[in-house]
N, C-alpha and C positions, 0 to 999 in steps of 0.2 A: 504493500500500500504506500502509494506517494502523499506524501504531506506539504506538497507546494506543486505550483503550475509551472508551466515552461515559457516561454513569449520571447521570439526570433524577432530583433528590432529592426526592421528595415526603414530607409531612407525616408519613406514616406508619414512610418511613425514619429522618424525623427523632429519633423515638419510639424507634426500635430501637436508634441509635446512641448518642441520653443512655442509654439502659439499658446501652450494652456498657462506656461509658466507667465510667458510675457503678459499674457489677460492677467494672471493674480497677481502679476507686480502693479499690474495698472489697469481695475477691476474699470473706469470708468471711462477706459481710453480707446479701449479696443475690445471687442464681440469676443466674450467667452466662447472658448469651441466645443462642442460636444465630444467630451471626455471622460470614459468610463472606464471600469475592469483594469487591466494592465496595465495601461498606458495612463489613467491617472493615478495608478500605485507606482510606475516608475516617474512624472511627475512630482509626485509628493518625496518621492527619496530624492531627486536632483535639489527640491529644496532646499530637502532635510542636508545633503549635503555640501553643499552653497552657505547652510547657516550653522553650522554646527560647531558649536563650542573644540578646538583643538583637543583639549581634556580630555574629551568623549570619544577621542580615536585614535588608531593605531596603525604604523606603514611598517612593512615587513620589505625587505629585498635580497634577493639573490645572488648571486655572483653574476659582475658584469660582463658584459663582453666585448671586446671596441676589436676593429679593424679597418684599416683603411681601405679608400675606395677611390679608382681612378676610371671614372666611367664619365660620359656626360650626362644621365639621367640618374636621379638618388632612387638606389634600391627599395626605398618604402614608400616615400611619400609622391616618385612621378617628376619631383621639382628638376629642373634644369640644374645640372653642376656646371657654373660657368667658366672656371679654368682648372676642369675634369680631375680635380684633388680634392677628397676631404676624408670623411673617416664617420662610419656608423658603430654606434653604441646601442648596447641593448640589454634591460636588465629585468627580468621577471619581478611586480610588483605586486602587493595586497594592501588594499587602503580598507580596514573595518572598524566601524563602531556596532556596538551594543544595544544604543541606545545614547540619549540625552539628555540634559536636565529637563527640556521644555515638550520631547516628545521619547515614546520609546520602540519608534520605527530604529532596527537595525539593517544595517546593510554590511557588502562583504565586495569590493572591487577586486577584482583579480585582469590581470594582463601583461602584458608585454611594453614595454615601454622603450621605444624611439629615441633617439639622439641621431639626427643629421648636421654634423657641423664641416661650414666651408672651410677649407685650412688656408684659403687664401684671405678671405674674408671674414671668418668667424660666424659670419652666419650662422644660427640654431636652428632647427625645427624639431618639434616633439609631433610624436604618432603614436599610437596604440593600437594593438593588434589582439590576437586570443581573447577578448574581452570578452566577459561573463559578470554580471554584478545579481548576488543576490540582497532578495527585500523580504525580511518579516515585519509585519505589522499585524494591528488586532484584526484586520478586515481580511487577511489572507498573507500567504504568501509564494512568490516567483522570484524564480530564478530566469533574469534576462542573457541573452544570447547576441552576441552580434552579428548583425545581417546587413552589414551598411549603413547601419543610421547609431547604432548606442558609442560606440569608439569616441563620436562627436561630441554628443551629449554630456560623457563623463571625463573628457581631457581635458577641459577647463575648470572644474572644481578641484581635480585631483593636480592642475597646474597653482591655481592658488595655493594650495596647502603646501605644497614642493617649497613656493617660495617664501611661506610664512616659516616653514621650518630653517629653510637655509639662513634668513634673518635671525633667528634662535641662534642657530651654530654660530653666526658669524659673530655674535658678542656672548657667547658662551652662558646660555641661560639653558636651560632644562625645565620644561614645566611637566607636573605626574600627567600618568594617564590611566583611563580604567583599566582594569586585569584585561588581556587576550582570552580570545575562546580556545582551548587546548588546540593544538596542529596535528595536520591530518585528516583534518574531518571530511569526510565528502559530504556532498552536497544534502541528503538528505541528515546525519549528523549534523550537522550545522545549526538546520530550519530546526528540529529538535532541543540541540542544545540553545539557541534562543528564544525559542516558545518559552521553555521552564523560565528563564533567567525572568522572562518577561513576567511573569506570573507575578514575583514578588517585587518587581522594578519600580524605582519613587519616579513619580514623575510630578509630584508635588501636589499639595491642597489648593484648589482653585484653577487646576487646569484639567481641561480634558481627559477622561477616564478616572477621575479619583474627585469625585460626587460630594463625600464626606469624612474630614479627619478621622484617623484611626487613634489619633492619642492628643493631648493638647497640654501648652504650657504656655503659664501665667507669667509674660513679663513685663506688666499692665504694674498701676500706682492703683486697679482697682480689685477690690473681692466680687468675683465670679461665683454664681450656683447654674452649671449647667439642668437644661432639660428633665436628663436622669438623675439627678441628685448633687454630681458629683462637685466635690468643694473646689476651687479655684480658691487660694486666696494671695493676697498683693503680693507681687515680688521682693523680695527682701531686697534688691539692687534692680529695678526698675529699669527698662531702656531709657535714654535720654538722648539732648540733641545738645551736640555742642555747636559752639560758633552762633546759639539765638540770637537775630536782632542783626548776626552780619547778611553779606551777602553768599556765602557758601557755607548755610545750617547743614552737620551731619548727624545719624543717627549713631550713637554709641553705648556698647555693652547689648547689642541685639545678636539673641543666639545665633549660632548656624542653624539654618533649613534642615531638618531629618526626617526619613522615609515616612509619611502618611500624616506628618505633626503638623496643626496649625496653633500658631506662636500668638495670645492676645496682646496686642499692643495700643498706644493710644491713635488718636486718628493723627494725629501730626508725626508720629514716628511711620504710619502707615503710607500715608502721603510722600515723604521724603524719598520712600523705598518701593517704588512701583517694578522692580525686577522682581520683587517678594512676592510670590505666589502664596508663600505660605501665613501672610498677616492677616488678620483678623481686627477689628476695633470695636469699640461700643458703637451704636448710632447714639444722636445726639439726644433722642427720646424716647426711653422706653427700653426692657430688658432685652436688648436684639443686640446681638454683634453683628456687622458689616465683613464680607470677604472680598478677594480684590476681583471678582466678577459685579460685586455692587449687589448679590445675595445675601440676605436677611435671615437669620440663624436666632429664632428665640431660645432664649433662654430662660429659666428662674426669674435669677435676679442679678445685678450690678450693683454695687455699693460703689457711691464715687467718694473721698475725701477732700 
């Protein structure tokens, strides 16, 4: 039994999915396309990849391979070698995340990767070839094939990242990244071993797939009685904002975000922090907390001091 679909990207899909992307960049510029099934599940990963926190992902590579080349036509890309000297490189790559803070679509880039450089000129061009990108997500998952069109599609997200890391190296910074899925997996392993993960994956309080906190804590100046009973009372060290009254107020002493938690805050500490998915505040009347969708969460009671 397979646990994910297949979908051959040819040229023409390629076509339909820059149009889906370009309409969501710019929902009121240009005619959404009618885009369903696959192609808006590979879509939604070109985004997801486009936007993805570095953190959240992992490049693996292989041993490279360079040789020079005296021809006048470049062996991958077709391009014209204009004084019939240069040199192809070529390094089997895997660019995967898991998942991310603000969604928990994974994907799995796998290919071949290009270097045409002129040796008279220096000219670059990058290519990709063997390409296969797999997509789990909660609505399904496929494994994409290239047919002409996906090569396109994924050599410009995985060119940004190439060169946000090369910036890294080049003043010696190292940021962590999530754990790898074990090596080796084949494709069905894979869709597997990322389902599970998914199952308990955070993907925070107030966004999509996670309805309602699993646990909460109090770092409010006020006493809380949730719904059920249960006691909230004032923070002994309260978030705060330093810099009140200047022109750059920050929020200070506000826990870290953790899996399933929404954190009470006041509304101005909520305000400051609009990346915080996971804040919560009083409204201004009556025992309701506010979440950062602008949902109303009654509760008991509030005690304000």
């Amino acid at each position: 039994m397979t646990i994910f679909d297949t979908h051959y990207v040819t040229p023409d899909d390629a076509d339909q999915v820059e149009a889906t992307l370009q309409a969501w960049r710019d929902p009121e510029g240009t005619e959404v396309p009618t885009t369903s099934g696959p192609l808006k599940r590979l879509a939604a990963a070109l985004q997801s990849m486009n936007g993805r926190s570095d953190r959240y992902s992992n490049l693996y590579t292989d041993l490279a391979r360079v040789q020079a080349i005296k021809a006048d036509i470049w062996p991958i890309s077709g391009r014209t070698l204009w004084e019939g000297r240069g040199h192809h490189g070529h390094v089997p790559v895997v660019w995967e995340s898991t998942g991310g803070y603000f969604s928990g679509r994974a994907w799995r880039l796998s290919a071949h990767l290009h270097l045409e450089v002129d040796a008279y000129y220096g000219d670059t061009y990058v290519s990709l070839t063997d390409v296969e990108l797999r997509v789990a997500g909660s609505t399904g998952n496929t494994l994409f094939v290239d047919d002409g069109g996906l090569a396109r599609l994924v050599c410009g997200p995985l060119r940004s990242y190439l060169a946000r890391q090369s910036l890294r190296e080049l003043v010696a910074i190292e940021i962590p990244t999530d754990e790898p899925t074990p090596e080796g997996l084949d494709h069905h392993e894979w869709f597997i071993a990322v389902n599970h993960a998914n199952n308990s994956w955070y993907r925070g309080f107030g966004i999509e797939g996670e309805e309602s906190p699993r646990s909460w804590l109090n770092a409010s100046p006020y006493d809380v009685i949730l719904s059920d009973g249960t006691d909230l009372p004032a923070a002994d060290s309260p978030a705060w904002i330093a810099g009140r009254g200047t022109g750059s107020p920050e929020p200070m002493d506000l826990p870290d975000p953790a899996p399933g938690q929404a954190v009470i805050v006041t509304e101005a500490i909520a305000l400051l922090s609009p990346h915080r998915r996971d804040l919560v505040y009083p409204a201004p009347v009556g025992p309701v907390l506010v979440d950062s969708r602008g949902e109303r969460i009654p509760v008991k009671s509030i005690t304000r001091y």
